[in-house]
N, C-alpha and C positions, 0 to 999 in steps of 0.2 A: 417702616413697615410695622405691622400691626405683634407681627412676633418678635421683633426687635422692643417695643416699647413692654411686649409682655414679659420677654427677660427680663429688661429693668423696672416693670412693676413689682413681680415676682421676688426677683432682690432683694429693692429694698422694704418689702412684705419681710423677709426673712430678717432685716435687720430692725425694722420695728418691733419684731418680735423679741428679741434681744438677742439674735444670734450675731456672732462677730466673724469677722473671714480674716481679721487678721491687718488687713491694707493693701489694697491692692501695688500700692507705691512700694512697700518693699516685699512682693509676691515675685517682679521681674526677673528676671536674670537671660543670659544670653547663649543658649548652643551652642556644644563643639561643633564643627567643621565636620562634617559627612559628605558622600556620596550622595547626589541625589536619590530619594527614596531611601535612604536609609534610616531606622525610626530616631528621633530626637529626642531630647529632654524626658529620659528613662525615668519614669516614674513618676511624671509629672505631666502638665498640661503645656501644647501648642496655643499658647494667644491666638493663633490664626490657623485654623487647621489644617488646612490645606497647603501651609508652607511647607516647601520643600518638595515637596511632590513631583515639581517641575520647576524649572527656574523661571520666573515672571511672576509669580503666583504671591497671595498681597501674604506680606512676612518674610518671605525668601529675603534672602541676603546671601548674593554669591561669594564665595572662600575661596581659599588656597591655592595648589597652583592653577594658574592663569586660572583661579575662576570658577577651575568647573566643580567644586563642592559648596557646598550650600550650610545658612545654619540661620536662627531663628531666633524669637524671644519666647521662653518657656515663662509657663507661669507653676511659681512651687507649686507638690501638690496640697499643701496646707490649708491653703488660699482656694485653687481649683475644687477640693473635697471638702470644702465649707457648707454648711448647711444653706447658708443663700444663693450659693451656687448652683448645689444639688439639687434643688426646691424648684428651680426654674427649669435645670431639666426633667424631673420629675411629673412637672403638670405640661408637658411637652413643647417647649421651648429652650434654647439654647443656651448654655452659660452664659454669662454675663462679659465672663472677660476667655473664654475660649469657645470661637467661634469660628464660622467660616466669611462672614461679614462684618465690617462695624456697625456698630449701634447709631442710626440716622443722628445728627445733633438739631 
């Protein structure tokens, strides 16, 4: 999609510039275990926004017992509050790596 490609033009606009995010490789990490709809990754970004919200939903990963908590891949907020990050949502389009779709390959 046309706003997909504009996140990652966006991007890597910000990193030509010479700003740095850091790496996305070591930005990941993995959510405790909550209640559906209970907020994740305090302080940081949802990879997938919409995870957790409901169970099916792209990112969810069902937890504990039998199942019914949920938990996610958070991206630090080092990474997420990156100026190439921010850049993209600012000219109005989606982070790059916290979104509610993936980016088309």
């Amino acid at each position: 999609s046309d706003k997909a490609f504009g996140s990652a033009v966006v991007h890597a606009m910000g990193h030509v510039a010479g700003y740095e995010d850091g790496g996305i490789e070591h930005a990941r990490f993995q959510s405790q275990c909550f209640p559906i709809g209970e907020p994740l990754c305090d302080g940081h970004c949802k990879e997938w926004k919409n995870a957790c919200n409901a169970h099916g939903l792209l990112g969810s990963e069902a937890c504990g017992l039998m199942g019914v908590g949920c938990q996610t891949t958070c991206i630090d907020s080092r990474y997420c509050d990156s100026l190439p990050e921010r850049a993209a949502e600012c000219l109005g389009f989606e982070k790059k790596h916290s979104r509610y779709e993936p980016i088309p390959e």
